[in-house]
C-alpha positions as CSV (number, residue, x, y, z in Angstrom):
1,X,-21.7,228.3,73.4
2,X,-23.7,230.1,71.1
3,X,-24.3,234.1,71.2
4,X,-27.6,234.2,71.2
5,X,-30.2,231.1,72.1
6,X,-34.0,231.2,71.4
7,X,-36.6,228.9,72.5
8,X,-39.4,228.1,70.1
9,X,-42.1,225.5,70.6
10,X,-46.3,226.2,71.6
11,X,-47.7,229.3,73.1
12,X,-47.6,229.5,76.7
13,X,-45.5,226.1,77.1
14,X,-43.1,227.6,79.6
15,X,-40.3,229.0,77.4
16,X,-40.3,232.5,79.8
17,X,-40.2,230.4,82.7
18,X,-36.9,228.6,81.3
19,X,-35.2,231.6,80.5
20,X,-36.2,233.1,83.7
21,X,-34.8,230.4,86.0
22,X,-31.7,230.8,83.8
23,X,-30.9,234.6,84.3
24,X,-32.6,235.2,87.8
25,X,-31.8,238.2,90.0
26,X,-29.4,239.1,87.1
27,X,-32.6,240.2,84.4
28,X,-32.4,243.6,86.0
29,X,-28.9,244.2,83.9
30,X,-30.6,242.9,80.7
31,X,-31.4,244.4,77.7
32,X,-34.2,244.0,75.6
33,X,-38.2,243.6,75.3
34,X,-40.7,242.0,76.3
35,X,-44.2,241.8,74.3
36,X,-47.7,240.1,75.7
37,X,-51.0,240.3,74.1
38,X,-53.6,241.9,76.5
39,X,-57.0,242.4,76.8
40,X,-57.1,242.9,72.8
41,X,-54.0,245.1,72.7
42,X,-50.0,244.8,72.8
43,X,-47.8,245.2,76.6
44,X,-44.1,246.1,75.5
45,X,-42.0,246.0,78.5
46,X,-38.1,246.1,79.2
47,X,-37.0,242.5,81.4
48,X,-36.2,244.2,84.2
49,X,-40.1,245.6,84.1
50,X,-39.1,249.0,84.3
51,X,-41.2,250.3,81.7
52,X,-43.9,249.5,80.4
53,X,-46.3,250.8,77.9
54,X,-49.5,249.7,75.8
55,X,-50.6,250.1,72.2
56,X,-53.4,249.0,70.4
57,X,-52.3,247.1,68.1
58,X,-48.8,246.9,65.6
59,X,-48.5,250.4,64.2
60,X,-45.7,253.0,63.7
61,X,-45.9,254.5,67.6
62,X,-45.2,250.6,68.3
63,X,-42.6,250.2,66.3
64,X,-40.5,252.5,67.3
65,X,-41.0,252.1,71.0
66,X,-39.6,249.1,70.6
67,X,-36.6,250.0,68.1
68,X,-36.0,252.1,70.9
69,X,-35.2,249.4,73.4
70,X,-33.6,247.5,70.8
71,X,-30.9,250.2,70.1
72,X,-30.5,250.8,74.2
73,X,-30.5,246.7,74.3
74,X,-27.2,246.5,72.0
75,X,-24.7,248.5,74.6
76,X,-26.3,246.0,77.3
77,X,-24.3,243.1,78.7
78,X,-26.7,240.7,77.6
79,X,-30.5,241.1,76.3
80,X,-33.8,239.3,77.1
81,X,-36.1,239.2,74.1
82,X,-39.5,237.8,74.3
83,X,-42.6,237.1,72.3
84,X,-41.5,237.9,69.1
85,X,-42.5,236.7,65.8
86,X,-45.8,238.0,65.0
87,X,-47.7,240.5,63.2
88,X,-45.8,243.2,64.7
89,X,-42.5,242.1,62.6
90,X,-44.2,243.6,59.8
91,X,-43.5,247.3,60.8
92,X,-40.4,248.0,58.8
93,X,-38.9,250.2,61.6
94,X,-39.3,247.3,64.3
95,X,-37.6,244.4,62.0
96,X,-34.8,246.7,60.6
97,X,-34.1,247.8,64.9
98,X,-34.8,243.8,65.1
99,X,-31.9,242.4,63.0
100,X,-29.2,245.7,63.5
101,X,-29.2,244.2,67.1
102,X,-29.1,240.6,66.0
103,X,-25.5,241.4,64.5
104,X,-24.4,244.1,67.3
105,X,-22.7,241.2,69.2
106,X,-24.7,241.3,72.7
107,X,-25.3,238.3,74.0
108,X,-29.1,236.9,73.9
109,X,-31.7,234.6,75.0
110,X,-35.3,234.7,73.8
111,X,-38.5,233.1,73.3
112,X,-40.0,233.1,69.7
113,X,-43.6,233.1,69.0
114,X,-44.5,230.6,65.7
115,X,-43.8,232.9,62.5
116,X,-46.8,234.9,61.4
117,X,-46.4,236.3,57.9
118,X,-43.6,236.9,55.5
119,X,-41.2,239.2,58.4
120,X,-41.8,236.2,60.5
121,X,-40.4,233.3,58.3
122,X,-37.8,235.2,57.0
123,X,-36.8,235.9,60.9
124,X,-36.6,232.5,61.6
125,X,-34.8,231.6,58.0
126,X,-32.1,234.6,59.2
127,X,-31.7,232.6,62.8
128,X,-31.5,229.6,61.0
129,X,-28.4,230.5,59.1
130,X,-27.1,232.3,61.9
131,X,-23.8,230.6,62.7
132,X,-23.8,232.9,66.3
133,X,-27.5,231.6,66.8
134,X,-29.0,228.6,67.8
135,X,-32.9,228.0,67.9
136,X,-33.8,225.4,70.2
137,X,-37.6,223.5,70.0
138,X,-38.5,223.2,73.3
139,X,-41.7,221.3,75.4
140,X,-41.9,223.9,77.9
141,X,-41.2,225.0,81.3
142,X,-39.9,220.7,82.0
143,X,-37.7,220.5,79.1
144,X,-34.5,219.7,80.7
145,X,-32.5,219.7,77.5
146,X,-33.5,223.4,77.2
147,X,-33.0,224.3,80.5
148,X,-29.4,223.4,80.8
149,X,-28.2,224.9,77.0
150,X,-29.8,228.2,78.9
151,X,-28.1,227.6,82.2
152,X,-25.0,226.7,80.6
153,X,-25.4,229.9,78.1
154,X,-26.1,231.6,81.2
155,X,-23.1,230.4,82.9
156,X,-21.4,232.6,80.2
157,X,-22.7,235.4,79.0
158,X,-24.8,236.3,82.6
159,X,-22.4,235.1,85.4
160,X,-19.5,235.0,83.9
161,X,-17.2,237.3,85.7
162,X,-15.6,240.7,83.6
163,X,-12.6,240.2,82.3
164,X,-9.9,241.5,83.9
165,X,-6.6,243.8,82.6
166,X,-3.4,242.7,83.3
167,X,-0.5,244.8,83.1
């Protein structure tokens, strides 16, 4: 199985649902971010809801909130990022945090919002040729063919159990 899974099809379809139903209890070891539009303004959270924190808008106190939980997400056992793909990819800081932990080898599932601007495409064009990444186009919170490449991805990255030292 593939390093890193993310889910792509229509806004609101369902995609957090899936990967939620794949991690479970276990999201509170995850790594990561979480970003929602609110009310006019940005919610950047870590999976596990731990912390969360509003901005106005993309901008450079944005950007490197979230490089922040990018850098902390690369030493986790596995990461949860969600709702990327927009305007915020733009803010160099943020993309540059973005792909260092693409290639840092932790394990990831994510939902990606459709590509807004140049940063956006280009993300999607790096996935793409990612041979540690697969993009999956997804219905929603139904699709079973998403739902078990998560569950199976889940199976082991998530649950698998540490490896073990023999001497």
């Amino acid at each position: 199985m593939k390093k890193r899974i993310f889910l792509i099809g229509p806004e609101a379809c369902g995609k957090t649902s899936l990967i939620s139903g794949a991690v479970g209890s276990e999201i509170r070891r995850a790594g990561g971010l979480v970003l929602r539009h609110m009310g006019g303004g940005l919610e950047i959270f870590s999976p596990a809801e731990w912390e969360r924190r509003r901005f106005a808008g993309p901008g450079p106190e944005l950007s490197a909130h979230c490089a922040g939980l990018l850098a902390r997400a690369s030493s986790a056992p596995f990461a949860v990022i969600d709702g990327l793909g927009g305007a915020e990819l733009e803010e160099a800081e943020l993309y540059e945090a973005l792909v260092r932990f693409l290639f840092s080898g932790t394990p990831c599932a994510g939902a990606l919002e459709p590509p807004a601007g140049e940063e956006g495409a280009l993300l999607r064009e790096l996935l793409t040729s990612d041979p540690d990444t697969m993009l999956l186009e997804t219905s929603g919170r139904y699709d079973v063919n998403a739902e078990g490449a998560l569950r199976h991805w889940a199976e082991e990255y998530v649950f698998a159990p540490a490896s073990t030292i023999s001497w």
